[in-house]
C-alpha positions as CSV (number, residue, x, y, z in Angstrom):
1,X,62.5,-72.2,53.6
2,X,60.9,-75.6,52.2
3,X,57.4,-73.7,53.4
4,X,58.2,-71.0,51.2
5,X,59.4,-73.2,48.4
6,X,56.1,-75.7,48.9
7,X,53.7,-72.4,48.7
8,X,55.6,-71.1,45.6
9,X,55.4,-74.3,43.7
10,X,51.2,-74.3,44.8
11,X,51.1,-70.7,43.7
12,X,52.5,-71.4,40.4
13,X,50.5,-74.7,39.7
14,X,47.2,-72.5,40.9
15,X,47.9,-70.0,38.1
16,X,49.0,-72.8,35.7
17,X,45.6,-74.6,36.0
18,X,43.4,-71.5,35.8
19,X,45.3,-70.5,32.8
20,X,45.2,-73.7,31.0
21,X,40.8,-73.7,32.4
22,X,40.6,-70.1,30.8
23,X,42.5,-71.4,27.4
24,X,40.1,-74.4,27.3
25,X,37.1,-71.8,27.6
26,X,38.7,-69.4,25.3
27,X,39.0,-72.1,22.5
28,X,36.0,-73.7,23.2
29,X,33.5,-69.8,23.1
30,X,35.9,-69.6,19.7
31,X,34.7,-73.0,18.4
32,X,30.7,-72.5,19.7
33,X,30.9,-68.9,18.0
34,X,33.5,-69.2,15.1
35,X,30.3,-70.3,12.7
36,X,27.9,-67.7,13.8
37,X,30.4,-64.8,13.8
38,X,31.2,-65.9,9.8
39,X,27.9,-65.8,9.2
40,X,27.3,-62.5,10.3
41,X,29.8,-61.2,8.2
42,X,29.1,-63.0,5.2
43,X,25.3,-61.6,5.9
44,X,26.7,-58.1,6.4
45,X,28.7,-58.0,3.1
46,X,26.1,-59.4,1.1
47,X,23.9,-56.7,2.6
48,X,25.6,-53.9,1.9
49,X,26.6,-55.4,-1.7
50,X,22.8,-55.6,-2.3
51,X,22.7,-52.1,-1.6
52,X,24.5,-50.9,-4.9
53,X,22.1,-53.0,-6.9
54,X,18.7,-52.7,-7.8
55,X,16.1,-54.7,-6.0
56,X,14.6,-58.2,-7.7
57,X,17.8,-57.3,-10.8
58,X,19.2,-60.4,-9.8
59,X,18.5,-64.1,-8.1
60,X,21.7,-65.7,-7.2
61,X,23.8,-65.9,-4.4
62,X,26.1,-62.7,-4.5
63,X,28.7,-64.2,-2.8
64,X,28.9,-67.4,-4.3
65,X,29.5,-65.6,-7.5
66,X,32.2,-64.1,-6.7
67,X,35.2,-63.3,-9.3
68,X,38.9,-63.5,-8.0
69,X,40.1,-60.3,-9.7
70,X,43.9,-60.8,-11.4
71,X,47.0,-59.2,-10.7
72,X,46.3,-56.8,-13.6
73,X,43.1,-56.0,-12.3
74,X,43.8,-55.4,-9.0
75,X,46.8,-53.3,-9.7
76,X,44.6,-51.0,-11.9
77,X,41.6,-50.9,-9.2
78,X,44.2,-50.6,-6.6
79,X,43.4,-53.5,-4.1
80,X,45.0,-56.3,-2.9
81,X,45.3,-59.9,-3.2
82,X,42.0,-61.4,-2.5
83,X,40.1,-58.9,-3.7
84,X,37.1,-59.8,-5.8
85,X,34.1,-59.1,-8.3
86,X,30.7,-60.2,-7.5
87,X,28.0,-61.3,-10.5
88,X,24.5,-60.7,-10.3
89,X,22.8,-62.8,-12.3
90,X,19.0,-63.2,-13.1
91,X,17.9,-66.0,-15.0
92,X,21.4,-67.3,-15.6
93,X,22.8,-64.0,-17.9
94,X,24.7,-61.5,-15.8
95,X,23.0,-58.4,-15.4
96,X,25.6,-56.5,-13.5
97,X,28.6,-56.9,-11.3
98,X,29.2,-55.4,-7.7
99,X,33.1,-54.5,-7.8
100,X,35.7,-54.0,-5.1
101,X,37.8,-51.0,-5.9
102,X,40.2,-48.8,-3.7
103,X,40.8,-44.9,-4.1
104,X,43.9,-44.8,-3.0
105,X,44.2,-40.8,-2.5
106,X,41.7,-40.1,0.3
107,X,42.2,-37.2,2.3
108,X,43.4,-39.7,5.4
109,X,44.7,-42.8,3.2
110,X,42.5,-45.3,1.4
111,X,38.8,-45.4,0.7
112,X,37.6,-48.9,0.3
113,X,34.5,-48.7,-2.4
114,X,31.7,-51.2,-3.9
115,X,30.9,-50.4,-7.1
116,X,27.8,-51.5,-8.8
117,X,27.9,-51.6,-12.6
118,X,25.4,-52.2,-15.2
119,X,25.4,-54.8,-18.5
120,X,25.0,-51.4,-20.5
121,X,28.2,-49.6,-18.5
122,X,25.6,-47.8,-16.0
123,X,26.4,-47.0,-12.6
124,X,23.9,-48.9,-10.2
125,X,25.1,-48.2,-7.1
126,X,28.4,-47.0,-4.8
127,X,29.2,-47.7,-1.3
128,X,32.2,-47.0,0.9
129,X,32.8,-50.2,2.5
130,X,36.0,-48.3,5.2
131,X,37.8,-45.4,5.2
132,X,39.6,-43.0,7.6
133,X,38.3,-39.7,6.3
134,X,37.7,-36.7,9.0
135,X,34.6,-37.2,11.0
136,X,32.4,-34.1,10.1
137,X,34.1,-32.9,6.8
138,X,34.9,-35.3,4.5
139,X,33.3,-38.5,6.1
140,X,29.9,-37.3,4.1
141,X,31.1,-39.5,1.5
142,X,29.8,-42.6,3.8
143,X,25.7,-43.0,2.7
144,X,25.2,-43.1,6.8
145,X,26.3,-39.3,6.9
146,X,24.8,-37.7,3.5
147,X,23.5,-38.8,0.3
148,X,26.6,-37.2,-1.5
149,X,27.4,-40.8,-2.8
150,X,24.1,-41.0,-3.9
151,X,25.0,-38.4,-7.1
152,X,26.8,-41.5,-8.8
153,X,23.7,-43.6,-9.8
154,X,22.7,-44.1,-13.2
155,X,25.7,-42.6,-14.1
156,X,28.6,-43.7,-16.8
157,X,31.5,-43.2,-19.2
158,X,29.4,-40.9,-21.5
159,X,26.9,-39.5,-19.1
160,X,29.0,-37.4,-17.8
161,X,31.1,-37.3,-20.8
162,X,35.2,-37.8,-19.9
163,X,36.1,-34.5,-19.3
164,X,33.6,-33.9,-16.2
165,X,34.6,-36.9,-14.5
166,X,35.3,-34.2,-11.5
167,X,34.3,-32.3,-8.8
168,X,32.7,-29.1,-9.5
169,X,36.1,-27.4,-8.4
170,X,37.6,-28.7,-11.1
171,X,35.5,-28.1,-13.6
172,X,33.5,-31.2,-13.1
173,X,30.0,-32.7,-12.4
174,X,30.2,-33.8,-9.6
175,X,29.2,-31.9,-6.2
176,X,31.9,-31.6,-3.1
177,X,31.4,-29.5,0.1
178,X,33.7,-26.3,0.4
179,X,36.6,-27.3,2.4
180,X,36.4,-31.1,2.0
181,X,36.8,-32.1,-1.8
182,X,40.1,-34.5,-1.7
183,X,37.6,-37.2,-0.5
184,X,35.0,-37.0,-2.9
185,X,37.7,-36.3,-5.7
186,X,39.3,-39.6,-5.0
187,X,35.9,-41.4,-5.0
188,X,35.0,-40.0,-8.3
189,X,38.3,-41.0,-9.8
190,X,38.0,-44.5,-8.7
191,X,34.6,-44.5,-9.9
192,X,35.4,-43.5,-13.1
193,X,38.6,-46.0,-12.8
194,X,36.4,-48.9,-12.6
195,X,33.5,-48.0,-15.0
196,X,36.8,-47.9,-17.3
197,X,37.9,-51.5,-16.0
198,X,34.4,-52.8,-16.4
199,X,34.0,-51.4,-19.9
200,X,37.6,-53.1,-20.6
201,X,36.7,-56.4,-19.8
202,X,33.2,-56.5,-20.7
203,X,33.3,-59.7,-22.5
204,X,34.6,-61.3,-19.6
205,X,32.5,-60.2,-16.5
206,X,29.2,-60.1,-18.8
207,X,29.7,-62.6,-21.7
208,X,28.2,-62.8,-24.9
C-alpha cells in the first residue's frame, strides 16, 4: 500500500513538473514571438490598406494615422468599438482616407470592407477585409477570386447618380452574377453608406 501511495505521489509530481517546464516554454515562445507576430499583422493590414489607395498619393504612416471613429459613426457604418479611419496624407494635407465599414446583410452574415475615399468624394479603392460568403458563388466579391470589386473605383455619389447605387437586378449599375447578388448588393450598399459618411464629415476627415 505505501508503494502504491509513494508511486502515485511520484506520478503526480512527474506530470506536475513537465507541466509547469511546458508552461515556462509556452510563455517564454509567446514572449520571443509576441513582437514579431504584431508586426506581421500590423504589416499585413497596412498592406492591404495600401491596396485601396493609389500608389506614391500619400507618405505617411497609414497606421499611425489612424482615426478612432465615434459612436455615431460607427453605428451608421455598422462596426464596432475600435473601429477606425485611416488618413493618407502627402505633404501634410490629407488626400484621402482608408475607412473601415461593415455590410451587415451578406448572404452568410457580415462582410467586413476597407474603403478608400478620395478628397473630391471618389472612390479609390475597396477591399473585403473577412467575410463568410459561399465559396464559389458569392465569395467573388473577395479581389483573390474575381475582379468584381474592382467595378467600384473611381466611382462616387454622382457618378453613379443615387438612384443606381444597385445591382443591375435592381435596376442599378452595378454588375452581380446570376444566382449570387445578396453579396454584392450588400457591398454596394455599404459602399454607398460610407461615400455618404465621408461626404458628411468632410470637414473633419479632410480639413480645410
Amino acid at each position: 500500500m505505501k508503494t502504491m501511495v509513494q508511486n502515485g505521489v511520484r506520478g503526480a509530481l512527474t506530470l506536475l513538473v513537465f507541466a509547469l517546464v511546458f508552461t515556462a516554454l509556452m510563455a517564454g515562445t509567446y514572449a520571443l514571438t509576441k513582437e514579431s507576430v504584431a508586426k506581421n499583422e500590423r504589416d499585413a493590414r497596412a498592406a492591404l490598406i495600401a491596396q485601396v489607395l493609389p500608389a506614391g498619393s500619400y507618405d505617411n504612416e497609414l497606421l499611425l494615422d489612424a482615426l478612432p471613429q465615434t459612436a455615431a459613426a460607427q453605428q451608421q457604418l455598422n462596426n464596432p468599438a475600435g473601429a477606425q479611419i485611416y488618413r493618407a496624407l502627402k505633404n501634410g494635407q490629407t488626400t484621402a482616407v482608408v475607412v473601415e465599414t461593415i455590410a451587415p446583410d451578406g448572404y452568410s452574415g457580415k462582410i467586413k470592407l476597407l474603403v478608400g475615399v478620395s478628397r473630391t468624394g471618389q472612390v479609390l479603392g475597396v477591399r473585403v477585409v473577412a467575410h463568410k460568403e459561399t465559396p464559389g458563388l458569392g465569395d467573388y466579391i473577395d479581389v483573390a477570386k474575381s475582379n468584381w470589386i474592382l467595378g467600384f473605383d473611381g466611382k462616387s455619389l454622382s457618378s453613379p447618380t443615387a438612384d443606381l447605387w444597385r445591382v443591375k437586378k435592381d435596376g442599378g449599375a452595378f454588375d452581380a452574377a446570376a444566382g449570387a447578388t445578396i453579396s454584392p448588393r450588400a457591398v454596394v450598399k455599404a459602399v454607398k453608406n460610407t461615400l455618404s459618411y465621408v461626404a458628411a464629415e468632410h470637414a473633419t476627415l479632410f480639413g480645410a
